[in-house]
PLY file of the C-alpha trace (Angstrom):
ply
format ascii 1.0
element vertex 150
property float x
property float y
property float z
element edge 149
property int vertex1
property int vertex2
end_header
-16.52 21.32 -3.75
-18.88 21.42 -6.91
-22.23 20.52 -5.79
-23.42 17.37 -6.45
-19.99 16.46 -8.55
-18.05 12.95 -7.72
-14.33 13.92 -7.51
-12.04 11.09 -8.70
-8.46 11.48 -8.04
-6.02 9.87 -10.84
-2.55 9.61 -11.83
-0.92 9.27 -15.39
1.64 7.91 -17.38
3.66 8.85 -20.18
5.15 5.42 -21.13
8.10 5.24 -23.46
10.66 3.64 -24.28
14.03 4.50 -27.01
14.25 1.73 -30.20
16.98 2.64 -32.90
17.34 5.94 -31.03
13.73 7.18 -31.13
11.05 7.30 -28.60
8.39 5.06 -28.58
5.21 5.75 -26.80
2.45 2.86 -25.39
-0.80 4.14 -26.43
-4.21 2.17 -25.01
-7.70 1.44 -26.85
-10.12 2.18 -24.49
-13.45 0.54 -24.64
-15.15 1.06 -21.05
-17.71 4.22 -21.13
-15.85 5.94 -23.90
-13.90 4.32 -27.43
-10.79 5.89 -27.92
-7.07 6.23 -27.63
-5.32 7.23 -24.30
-2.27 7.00 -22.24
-2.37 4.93 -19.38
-4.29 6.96 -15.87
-6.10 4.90 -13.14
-7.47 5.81 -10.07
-6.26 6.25 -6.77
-7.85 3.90 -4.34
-8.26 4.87 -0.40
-4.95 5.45 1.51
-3.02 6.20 -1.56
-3.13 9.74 -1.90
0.21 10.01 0.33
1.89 7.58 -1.91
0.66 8.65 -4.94
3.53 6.49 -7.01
2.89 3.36 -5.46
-0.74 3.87 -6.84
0.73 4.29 -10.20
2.77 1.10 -9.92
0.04 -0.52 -9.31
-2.30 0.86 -12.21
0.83 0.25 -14.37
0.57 -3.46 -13.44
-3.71 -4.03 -13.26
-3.89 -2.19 -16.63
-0.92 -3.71 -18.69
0.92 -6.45 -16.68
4.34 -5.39 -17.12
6.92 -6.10 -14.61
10.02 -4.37 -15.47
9.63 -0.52 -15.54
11.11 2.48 -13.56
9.28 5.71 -12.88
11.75 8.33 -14.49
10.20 11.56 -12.98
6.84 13.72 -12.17
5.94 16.28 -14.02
4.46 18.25 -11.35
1.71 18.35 -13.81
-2.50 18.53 -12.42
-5.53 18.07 -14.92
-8.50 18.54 -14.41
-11.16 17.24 -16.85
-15.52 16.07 -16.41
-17.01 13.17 -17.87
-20.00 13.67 -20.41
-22.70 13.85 -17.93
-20.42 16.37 -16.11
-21.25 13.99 -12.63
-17.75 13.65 -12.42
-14.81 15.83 -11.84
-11.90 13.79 -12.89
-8.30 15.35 -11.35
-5.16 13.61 -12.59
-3.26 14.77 -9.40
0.51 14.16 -11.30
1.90 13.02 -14.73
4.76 10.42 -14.21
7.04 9.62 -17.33
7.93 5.75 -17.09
10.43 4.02 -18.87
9.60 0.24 -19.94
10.92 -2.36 -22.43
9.14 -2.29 -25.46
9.79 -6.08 -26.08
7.78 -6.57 -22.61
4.70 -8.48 -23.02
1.65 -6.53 -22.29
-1.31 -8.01 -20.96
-4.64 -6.21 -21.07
-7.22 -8.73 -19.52
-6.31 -8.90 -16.08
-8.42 -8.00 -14.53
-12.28 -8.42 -14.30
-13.27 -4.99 -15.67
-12.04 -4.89 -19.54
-10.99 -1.35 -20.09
-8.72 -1.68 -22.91
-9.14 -4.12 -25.73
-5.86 -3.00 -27.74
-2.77 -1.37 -27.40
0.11 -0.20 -29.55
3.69 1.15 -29.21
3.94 4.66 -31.52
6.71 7.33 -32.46
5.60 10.79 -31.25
3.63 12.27 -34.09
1.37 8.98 -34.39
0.70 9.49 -30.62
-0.50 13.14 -31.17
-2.39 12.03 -34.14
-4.28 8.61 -32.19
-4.15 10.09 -28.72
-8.65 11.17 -28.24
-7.94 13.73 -25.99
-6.40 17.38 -26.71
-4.96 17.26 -22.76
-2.94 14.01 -23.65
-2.00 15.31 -26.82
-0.84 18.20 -25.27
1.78 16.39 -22.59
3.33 14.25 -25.60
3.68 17.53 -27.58
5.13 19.26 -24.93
7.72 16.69 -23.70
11.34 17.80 -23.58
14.19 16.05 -22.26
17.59 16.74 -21.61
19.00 13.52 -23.57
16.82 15.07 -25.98
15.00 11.75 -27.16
11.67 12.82 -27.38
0 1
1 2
2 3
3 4
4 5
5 6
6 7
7 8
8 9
9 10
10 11
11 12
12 13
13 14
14 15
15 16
16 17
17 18
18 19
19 20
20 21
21 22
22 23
23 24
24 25
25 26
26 27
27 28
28 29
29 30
30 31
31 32
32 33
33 34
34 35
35 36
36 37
37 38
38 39
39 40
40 41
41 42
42 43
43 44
44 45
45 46
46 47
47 48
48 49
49 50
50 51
51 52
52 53
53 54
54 55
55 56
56 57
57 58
58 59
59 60
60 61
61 62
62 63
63 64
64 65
65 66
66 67
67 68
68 69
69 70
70 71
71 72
72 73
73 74
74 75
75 76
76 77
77 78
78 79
79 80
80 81
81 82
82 83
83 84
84 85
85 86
86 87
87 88
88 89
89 90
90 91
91 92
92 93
93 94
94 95
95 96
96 97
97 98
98 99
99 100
100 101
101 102
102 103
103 104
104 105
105 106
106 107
107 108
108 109
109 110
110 111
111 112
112 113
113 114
114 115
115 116
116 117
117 118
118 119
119 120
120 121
121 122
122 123
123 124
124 125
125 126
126 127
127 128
128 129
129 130
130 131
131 132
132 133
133 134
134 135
135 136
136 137
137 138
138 139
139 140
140 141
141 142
142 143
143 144
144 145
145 146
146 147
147 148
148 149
């Protein structure tokens, strides 16, 4: 271990969903310690590194209120990224694609801690365009699926 470094362990979500047979990805405004566009991640809290998709669930709920979704798959995917100060070494320990109604209402104040003050539902190239960072960017870029939808 780095150091001095905090490790936080996340997961991720690509959330979609298919509207007059095209994809539709949610996108969030973040507003706590950074301003920018990014897909849903939260952190794992203690115990739930054995279940890591129960952790997701539950960041999928805390950071947008919606009820009806299913986890499609894992991407087997790890990131690694720092925060500014480089105090932190963030690791996204899987990428989950999760399918959810777009018609859902979404609900960003839930909770106590405001991290998002906006979100919106985008084709593909608008999420590569508003997405902040080049790793999220990246997984919308490079999704494929066999129904090819995306």
């Amino acid at each position: 271990m780095e150091k001095g470094i905090k490790i936080s362990k996340k997961v991720q979500a690509i959330i979609y969903d298919i509207k007059e047979e095209k994809p539709y990805f949610l996108i969030l405004h973040r507003i706590l310690r950074w301003k920018g566009w990014e897909l849903l991640k939260g952190t794992l809290e203690d115990g739930e590194e054995d279940n890591i998709t129960k952790a997701l669930e539950r960041e999928i709920k805390e950071e947008t209120n919606l009820k009806d979704f299913k986890i499609e798959k894992s991407l087997n995917k790890k990131i690694i990224f720092y925060n500014k100060e480089r105090t932190v070494k963030n690791i996204i320990l899987d990428v989950f694609i999760v399918r959810a109604d777009i018609e859902q209402k979404i609900s960003l104040h839930k909770n106590s801690v405001i991290e998002h003050d906006d979100y919106k539902w985008v084709d593909k190239e608008t999420a590569i365009k508003m997405l902040t960072f080049d790793n999220a960017k990246e997984l919308i870029k490079n999704l494929k699926d066999k129904r090819k939808d995306f």
